[in-house]
PQR file of N, CA, C, O and H, with PARSE charges and radii, in Angstrom:
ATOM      1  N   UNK A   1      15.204  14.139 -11.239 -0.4000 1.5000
ATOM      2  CA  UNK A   1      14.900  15.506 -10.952 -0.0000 2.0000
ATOM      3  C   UNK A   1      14.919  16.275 -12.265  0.5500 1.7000
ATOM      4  O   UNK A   1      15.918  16.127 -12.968 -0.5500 1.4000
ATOM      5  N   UNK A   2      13.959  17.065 -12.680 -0.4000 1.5000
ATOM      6  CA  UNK A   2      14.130  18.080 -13.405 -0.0000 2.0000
ATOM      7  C   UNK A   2      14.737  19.253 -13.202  0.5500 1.7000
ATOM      8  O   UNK A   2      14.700  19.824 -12.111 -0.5500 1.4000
ATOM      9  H   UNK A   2      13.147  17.185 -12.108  0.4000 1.0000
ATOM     10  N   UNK A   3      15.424  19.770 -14.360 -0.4000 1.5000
ATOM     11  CA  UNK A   3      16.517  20.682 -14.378 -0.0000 2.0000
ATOM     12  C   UNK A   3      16.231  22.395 -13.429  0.5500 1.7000
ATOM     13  O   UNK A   3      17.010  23.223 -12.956 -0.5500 1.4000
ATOM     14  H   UNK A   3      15.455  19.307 -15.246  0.4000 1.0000
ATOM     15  N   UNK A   4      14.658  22.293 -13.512 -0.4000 1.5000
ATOM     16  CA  UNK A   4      13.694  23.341 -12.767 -0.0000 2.0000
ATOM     17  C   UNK A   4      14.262  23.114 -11.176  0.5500 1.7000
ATOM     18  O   UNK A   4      14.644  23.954 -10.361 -0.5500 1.4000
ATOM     19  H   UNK A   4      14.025  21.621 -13.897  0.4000 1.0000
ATOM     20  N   UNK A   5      14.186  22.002 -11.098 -0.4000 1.5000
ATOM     21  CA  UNK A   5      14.026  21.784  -9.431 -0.0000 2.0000
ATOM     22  C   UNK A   5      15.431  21.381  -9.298  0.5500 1.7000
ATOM     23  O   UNK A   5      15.421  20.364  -8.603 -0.5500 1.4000
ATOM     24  H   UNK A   5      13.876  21.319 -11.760  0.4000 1.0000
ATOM     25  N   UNK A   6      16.491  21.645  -9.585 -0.4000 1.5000
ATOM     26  CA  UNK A   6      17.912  20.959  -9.101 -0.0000 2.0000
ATOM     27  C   UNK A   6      18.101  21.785  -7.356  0.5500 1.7000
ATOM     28  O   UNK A   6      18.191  21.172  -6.292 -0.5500 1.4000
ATOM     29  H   UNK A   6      16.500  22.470 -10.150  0.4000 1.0000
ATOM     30  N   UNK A   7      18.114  22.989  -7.505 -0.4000 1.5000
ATOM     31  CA  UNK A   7      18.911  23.738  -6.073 -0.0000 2.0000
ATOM     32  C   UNK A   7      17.833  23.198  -5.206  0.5500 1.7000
ATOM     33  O   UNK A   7      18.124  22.641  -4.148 -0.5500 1.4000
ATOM     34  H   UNK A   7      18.041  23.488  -8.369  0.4000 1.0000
ATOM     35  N   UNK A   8      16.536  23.339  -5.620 -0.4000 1.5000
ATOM     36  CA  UNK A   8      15.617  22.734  -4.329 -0.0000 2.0000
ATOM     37  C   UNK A   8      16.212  21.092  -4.311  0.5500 1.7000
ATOM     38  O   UNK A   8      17.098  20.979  -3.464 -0.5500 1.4000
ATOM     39  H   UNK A   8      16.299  23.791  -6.480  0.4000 1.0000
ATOM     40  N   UNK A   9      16.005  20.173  -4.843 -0.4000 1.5000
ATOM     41  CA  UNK A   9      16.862  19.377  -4.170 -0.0000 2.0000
ATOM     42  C   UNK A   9      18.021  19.116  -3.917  0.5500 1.7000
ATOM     43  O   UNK A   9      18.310  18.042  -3.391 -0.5500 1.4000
ATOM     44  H   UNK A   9      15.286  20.265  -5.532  0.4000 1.0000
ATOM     45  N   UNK A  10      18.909  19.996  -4.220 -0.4000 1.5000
ATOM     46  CA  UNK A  10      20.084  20.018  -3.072 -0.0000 2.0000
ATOM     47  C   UNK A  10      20.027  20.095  -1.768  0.5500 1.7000
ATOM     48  O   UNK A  10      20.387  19.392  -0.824 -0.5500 1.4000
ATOM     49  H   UNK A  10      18.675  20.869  -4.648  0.4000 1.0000
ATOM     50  N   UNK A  11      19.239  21.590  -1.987 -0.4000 1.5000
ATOM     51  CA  UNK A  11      19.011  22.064  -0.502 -0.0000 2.0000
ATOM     52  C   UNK A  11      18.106  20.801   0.366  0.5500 1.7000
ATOM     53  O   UNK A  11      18.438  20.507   1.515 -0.5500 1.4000
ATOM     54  H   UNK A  11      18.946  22.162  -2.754  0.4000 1.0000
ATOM     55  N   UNK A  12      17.128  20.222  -0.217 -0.4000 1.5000
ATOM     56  CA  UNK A  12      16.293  19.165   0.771 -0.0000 2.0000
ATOM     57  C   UNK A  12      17.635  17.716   1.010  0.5500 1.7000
ATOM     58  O   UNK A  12      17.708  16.936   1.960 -0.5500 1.4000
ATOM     59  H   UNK A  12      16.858  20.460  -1.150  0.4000 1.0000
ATOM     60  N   UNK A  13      18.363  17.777   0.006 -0.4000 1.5000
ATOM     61  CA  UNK A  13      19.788  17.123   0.796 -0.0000 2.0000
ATOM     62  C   UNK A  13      20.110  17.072   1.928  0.5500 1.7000
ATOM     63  O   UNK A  13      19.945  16.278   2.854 -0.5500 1.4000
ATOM     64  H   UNK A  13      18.304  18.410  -0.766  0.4000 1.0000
ATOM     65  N   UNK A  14      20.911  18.615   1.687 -0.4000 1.5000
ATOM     66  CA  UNK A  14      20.871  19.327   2.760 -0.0000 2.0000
ATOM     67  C   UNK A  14      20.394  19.355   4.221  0.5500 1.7000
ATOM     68  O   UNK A  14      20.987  19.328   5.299 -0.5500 1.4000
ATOM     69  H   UNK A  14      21.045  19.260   0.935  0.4000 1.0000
ATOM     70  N   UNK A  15      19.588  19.395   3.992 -0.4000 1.5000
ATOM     71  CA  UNK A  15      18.855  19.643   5.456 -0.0000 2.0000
ATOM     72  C   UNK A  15      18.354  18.335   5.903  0.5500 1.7000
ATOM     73  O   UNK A  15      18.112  18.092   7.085 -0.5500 1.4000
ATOM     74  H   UNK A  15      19.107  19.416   3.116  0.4000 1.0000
ATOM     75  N   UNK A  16      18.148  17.200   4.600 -0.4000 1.5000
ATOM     76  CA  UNK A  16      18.165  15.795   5.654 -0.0000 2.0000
ATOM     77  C   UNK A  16      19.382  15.485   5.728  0.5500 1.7000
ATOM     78  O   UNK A  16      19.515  14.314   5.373 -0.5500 1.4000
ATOM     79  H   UNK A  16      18.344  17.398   3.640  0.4000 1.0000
ATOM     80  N   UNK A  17      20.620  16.093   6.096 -0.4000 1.5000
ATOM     81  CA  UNK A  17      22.093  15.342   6.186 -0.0000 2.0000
ATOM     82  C   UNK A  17      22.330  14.397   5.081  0.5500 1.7000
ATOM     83  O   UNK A  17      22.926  13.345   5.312 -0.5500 1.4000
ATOM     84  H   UNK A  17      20.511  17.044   6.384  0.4000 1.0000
ATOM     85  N   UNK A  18      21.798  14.765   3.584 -0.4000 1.5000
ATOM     86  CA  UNK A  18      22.542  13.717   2.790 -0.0000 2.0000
ATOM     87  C   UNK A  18      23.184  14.951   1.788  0.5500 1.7000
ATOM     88  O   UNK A  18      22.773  14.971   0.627 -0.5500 1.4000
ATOM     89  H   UNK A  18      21.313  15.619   3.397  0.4000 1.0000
ATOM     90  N   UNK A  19      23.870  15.657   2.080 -0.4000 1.5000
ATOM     91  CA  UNK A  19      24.637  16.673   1.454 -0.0000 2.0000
ATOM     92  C   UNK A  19      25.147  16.332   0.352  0.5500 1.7000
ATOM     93  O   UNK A  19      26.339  16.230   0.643 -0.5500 1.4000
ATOM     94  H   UNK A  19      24.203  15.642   3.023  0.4000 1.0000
ATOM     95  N   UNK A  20      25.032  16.059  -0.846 -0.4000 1.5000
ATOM     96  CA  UNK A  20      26.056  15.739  -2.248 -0.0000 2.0000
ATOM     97  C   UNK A  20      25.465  14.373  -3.090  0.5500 1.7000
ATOM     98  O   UNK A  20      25.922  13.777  -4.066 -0.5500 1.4000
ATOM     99  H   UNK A  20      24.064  16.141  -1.082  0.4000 1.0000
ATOM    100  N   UNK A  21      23.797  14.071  -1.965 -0.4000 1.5000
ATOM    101  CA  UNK A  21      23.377  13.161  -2.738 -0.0000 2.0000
ATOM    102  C   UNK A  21      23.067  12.936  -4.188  0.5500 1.7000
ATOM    103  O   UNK A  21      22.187  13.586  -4.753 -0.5500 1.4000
ATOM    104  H   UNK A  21      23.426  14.554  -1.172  0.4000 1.0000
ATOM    105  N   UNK A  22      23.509  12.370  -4.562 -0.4000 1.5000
ATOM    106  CA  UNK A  22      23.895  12.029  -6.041 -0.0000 2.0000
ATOM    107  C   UNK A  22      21.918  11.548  -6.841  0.5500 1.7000
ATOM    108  O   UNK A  22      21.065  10.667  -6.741 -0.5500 1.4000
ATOM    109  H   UNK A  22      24.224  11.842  -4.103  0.4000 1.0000
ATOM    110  N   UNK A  23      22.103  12.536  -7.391 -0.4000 1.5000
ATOM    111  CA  UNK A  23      20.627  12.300  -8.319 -0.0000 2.0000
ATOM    112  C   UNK A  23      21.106  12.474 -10.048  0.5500 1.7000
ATOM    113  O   UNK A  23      22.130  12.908 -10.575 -0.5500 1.4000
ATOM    114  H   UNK A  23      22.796  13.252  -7.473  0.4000 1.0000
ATOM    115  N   UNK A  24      19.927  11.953 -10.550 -0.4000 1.5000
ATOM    116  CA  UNK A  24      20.018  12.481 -12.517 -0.0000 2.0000
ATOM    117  C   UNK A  24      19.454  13.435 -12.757  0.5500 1.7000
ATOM    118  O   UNK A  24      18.352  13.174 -12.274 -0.5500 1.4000
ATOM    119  H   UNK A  24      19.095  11.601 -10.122  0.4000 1.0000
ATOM    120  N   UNK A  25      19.355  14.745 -13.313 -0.4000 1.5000
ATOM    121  CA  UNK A  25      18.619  15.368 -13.796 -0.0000 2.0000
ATOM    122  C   UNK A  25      18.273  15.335 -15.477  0.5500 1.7000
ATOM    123  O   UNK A  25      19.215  15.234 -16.263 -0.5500 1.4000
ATOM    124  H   UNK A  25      20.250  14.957 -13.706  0.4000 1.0000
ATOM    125  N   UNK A  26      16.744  15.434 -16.021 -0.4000 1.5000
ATOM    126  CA  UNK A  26      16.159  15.207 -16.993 -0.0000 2.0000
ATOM    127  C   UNK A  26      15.535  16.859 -17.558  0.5500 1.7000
ATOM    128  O   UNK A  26      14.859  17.595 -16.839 -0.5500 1.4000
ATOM    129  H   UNK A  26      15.978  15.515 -15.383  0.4000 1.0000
ATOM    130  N   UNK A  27      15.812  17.074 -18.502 -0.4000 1.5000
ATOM    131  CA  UNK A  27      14.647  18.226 -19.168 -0.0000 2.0000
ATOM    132  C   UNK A  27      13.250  18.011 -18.094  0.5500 1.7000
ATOM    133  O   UNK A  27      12.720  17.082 -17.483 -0.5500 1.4000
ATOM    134  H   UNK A  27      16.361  16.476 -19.086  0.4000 1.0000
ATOM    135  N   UNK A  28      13.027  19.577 -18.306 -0.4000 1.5000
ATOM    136  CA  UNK A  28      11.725  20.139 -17.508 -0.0000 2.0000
ATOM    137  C   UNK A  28      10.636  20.634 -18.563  0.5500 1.7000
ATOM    138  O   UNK A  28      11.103  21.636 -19.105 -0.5500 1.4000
ATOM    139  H   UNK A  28      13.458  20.331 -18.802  0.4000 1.0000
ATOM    140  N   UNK A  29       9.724  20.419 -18.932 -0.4000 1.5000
ATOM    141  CA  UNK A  29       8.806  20.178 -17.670 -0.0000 2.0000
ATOM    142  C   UNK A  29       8.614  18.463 -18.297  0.5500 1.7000
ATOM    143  O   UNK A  29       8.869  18.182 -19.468 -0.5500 1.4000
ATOM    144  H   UNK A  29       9.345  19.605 -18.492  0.4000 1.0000
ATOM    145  N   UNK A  30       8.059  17.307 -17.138 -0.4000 1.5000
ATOM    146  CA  UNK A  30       7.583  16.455 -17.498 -0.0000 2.0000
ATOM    147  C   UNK A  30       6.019  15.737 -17.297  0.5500 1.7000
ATOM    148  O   UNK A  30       5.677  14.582 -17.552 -0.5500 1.4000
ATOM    149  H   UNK A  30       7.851  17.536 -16.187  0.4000 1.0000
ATOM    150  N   UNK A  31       5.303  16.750 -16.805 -0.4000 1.5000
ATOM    151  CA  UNK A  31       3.413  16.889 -16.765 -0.0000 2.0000
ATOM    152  C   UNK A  31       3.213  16.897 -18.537  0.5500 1.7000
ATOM    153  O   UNK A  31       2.634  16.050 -19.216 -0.5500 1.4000
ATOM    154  H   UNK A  31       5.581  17.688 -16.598  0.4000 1.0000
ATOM    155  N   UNK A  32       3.659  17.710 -18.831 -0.4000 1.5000
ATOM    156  CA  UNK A  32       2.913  17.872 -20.082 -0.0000 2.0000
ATOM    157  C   UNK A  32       3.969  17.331 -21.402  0.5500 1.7000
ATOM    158  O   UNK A  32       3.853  17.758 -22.551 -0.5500 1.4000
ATOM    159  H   UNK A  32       4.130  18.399 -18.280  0.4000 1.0000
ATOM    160  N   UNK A  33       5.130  16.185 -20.917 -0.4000 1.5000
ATOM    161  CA  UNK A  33       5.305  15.645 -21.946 -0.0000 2.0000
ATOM    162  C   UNK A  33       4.955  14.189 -22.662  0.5500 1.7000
ATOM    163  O   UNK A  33       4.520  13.339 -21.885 -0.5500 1.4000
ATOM    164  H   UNK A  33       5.224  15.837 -19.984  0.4000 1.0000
ATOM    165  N   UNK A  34       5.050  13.922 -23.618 -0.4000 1.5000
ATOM    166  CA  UNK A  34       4.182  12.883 -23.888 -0.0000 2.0000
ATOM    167  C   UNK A  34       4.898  11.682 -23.777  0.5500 1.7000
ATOM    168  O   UNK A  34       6.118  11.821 -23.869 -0.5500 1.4000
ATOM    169  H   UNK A  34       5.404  14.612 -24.250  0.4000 1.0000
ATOM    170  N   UNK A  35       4.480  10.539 -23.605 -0.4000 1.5000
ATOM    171  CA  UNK A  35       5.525   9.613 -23.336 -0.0000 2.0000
ATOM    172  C   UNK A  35       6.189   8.967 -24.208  0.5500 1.7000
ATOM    173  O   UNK A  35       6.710   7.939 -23.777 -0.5500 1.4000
ATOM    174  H   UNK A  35       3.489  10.427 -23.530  0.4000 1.0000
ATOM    175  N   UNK A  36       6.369   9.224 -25.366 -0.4000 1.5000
ATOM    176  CA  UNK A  36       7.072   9.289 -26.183 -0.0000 2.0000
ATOM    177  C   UNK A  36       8.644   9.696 -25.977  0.5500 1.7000
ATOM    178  O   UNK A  36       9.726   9.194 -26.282 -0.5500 1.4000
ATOM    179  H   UNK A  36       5.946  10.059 -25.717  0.4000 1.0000
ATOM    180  N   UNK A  37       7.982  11.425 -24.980 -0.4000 1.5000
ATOM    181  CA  UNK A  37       9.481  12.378 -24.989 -0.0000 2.0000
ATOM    182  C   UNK A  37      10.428  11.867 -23.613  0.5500 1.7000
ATOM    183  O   UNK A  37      11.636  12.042 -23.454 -0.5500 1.4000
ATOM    184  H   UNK A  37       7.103  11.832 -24.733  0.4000 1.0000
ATOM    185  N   UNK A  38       9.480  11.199 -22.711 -0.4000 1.5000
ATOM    186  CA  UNK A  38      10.134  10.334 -21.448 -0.0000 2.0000
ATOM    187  C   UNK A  38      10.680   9.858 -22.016  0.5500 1.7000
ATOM    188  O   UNK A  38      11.827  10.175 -22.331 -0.5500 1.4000
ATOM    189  H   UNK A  38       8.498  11.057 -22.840  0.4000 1.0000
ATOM    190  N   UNK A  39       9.871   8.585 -22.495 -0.4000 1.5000
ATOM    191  CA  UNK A  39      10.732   7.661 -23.074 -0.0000 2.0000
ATOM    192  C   UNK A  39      12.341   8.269 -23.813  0.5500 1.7000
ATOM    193  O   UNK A  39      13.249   7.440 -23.870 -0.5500 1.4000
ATOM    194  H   UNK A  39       8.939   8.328 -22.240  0.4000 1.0000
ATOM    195  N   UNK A  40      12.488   9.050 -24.103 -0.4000 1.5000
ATOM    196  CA  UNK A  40      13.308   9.512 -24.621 -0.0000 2.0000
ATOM    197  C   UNK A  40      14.876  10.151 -23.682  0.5500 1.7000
ATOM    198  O   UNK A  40      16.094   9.998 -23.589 -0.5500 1.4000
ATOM    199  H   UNK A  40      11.750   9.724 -24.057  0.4000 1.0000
ATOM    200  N   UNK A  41      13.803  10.869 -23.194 -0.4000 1.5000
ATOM    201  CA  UNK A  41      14.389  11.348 -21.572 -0.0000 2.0000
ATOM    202  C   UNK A  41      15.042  10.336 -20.855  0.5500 1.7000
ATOM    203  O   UNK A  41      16.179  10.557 -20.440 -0.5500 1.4000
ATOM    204  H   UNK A  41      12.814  10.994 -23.269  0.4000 1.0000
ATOM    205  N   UNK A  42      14.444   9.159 -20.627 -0.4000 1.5000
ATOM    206  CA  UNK A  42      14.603   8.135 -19.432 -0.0000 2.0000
ATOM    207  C   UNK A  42      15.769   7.179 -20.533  0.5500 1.7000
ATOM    208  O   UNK A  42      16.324   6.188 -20.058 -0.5500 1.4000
ATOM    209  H   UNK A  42      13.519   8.980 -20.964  0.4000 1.0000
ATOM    210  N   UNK A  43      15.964   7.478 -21.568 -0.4000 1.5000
ATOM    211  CA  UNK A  43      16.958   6.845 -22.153 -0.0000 2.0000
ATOM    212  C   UNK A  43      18.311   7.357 -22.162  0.5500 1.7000
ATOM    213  O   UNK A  43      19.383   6.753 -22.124 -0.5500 1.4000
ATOM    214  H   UNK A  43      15.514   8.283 -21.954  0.4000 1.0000
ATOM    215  N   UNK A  44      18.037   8.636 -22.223 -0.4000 1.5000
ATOM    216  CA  UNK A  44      19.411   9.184 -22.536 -0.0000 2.0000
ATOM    217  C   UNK A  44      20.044   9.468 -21.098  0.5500 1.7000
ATOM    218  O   UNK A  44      21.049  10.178 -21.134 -0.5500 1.4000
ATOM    219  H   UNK A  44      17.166   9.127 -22.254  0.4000 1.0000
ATOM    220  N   UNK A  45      19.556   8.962 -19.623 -0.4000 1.5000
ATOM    221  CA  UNK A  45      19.953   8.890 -18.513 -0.0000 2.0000
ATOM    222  C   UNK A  45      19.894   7.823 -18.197  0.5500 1.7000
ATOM    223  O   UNK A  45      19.328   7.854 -17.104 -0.5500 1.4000
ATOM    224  H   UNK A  45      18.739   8.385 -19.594  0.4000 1.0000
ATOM    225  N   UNK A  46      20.169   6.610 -18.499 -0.4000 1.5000
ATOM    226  CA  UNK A  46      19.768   5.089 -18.293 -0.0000 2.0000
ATOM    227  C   UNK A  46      21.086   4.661 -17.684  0.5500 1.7000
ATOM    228  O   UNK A  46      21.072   4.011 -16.639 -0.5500 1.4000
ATOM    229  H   UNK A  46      20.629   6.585 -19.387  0.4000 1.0000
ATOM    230  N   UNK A  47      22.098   4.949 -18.210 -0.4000 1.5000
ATOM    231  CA  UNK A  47      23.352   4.398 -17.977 -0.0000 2.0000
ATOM    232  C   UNK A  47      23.789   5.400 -16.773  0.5500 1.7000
ATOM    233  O   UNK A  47      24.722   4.842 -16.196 -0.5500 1.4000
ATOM    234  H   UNK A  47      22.109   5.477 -19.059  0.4000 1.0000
ATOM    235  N   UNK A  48      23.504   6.644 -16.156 -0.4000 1.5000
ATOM    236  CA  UNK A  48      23.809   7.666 -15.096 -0.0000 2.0000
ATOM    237  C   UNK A  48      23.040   7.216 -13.863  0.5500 1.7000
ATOM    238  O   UNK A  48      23.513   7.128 -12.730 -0.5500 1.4000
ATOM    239  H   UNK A  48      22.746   7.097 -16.625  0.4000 1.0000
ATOM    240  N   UNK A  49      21.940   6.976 -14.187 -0.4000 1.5000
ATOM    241  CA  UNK A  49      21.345   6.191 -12.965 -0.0000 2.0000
ATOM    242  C   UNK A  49      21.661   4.687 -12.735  0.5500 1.7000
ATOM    243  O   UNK A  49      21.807   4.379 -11.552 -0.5500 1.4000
ATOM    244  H   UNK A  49      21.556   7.048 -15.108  0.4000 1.0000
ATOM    245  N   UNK A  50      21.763   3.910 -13.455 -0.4000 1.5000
ATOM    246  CA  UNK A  50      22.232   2.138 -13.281 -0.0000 2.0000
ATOM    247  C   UNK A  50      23.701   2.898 -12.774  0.5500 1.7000
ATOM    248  O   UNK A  50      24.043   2.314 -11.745 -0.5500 1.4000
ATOM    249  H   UNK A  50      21.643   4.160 -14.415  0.4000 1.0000
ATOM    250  N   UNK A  51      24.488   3.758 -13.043 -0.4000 1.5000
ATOM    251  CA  UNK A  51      26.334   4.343 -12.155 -0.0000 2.0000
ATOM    252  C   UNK A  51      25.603   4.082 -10.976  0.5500 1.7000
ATOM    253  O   UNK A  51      25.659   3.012 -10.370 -0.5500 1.4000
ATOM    254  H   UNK A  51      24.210   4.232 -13.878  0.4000 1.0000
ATOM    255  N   UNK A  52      24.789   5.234 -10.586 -0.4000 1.5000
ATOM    256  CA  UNK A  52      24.067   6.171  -9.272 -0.0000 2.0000
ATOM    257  C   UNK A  52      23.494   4.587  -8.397  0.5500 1.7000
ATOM    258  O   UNK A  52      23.910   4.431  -7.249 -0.5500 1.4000
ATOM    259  H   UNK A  52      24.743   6.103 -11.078  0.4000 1.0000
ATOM    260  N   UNK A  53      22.646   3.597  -8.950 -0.4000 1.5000
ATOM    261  CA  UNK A  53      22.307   2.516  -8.437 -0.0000 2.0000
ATOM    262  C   UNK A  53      23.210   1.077  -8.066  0.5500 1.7000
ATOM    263  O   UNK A  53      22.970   0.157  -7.283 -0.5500 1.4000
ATOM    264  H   UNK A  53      22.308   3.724  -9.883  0.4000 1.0000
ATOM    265  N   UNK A  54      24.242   1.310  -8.913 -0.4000 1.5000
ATOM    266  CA  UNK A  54      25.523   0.349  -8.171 -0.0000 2.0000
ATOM    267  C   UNK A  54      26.714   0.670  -7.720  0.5500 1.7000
ATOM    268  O   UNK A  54      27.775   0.045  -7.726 -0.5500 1.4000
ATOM    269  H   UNK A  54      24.437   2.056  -9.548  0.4000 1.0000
ATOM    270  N   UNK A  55      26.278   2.251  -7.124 -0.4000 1.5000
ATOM    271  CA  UNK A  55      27.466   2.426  -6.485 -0.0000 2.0000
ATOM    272  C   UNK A  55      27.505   1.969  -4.927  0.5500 1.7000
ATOM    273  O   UNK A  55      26.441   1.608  -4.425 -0.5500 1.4000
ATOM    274  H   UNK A  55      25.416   2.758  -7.119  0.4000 1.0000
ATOM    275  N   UNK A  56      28.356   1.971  -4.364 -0.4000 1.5000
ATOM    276  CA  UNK A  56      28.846   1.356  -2.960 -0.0000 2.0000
ATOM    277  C   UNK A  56      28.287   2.565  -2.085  0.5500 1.7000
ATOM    278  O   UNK A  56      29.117   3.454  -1.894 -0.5500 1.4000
ATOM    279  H   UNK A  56      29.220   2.265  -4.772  0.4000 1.0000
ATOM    280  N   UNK A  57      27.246   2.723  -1.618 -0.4000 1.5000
ATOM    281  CA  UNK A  57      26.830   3.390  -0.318 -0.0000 2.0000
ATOM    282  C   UNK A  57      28.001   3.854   0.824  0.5500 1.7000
ATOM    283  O   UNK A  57      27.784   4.513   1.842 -0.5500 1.4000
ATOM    284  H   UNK A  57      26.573   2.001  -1.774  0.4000 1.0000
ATOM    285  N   UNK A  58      28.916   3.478   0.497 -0.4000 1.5000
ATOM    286  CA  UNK A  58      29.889   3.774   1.806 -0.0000 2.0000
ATOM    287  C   UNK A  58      30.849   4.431   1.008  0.5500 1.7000
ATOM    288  O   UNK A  58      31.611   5.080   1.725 -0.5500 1.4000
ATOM    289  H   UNK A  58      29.092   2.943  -0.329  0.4000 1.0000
ATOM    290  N   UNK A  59      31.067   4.503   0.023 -0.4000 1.5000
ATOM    291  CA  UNK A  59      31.762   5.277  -1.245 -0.0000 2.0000
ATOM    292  C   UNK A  59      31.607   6.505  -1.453  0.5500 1.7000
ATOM    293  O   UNK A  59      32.543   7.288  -1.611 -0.5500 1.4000
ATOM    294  H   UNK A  59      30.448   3.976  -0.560  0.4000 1.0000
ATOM    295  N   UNK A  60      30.023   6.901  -1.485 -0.4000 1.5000
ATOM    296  CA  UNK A  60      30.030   8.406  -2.355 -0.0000 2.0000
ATOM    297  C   UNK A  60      29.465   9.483  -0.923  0.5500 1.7000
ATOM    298  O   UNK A  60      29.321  10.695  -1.082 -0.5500 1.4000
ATOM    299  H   UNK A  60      29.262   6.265  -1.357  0.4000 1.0000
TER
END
């Protein structure tokens, strides 16, 4: 998620009953960055999402 859109996806949490679902947020905007700056982006959250992807579903 970009840092633009965090409360909207809370709120769509929210309202599908996954209240506190655990996401990464990345710098905004990412249409017009080059992939260079992803790449960059998607690095410096690599280790927050692999947490977010082995955590225990019955846990968080």
């Amino acid at each position: 998620m970009t840092e633009n859109f965090v409360s909207a996806a809370e709120l769509m949490g929210q309202v599908l009953g996954a209240d506190g679902y655990p996401f990464v947020v990345i710098e905004h905007p990412i249409a017009s960055a080059t992939p260079e700056q992803l790449a960059v982006r998607a690095a410096a959250v690599a280790s927050e999402i692999a947490h977010h992807l082995c955590q225990d579903a019955s846990v968080t």
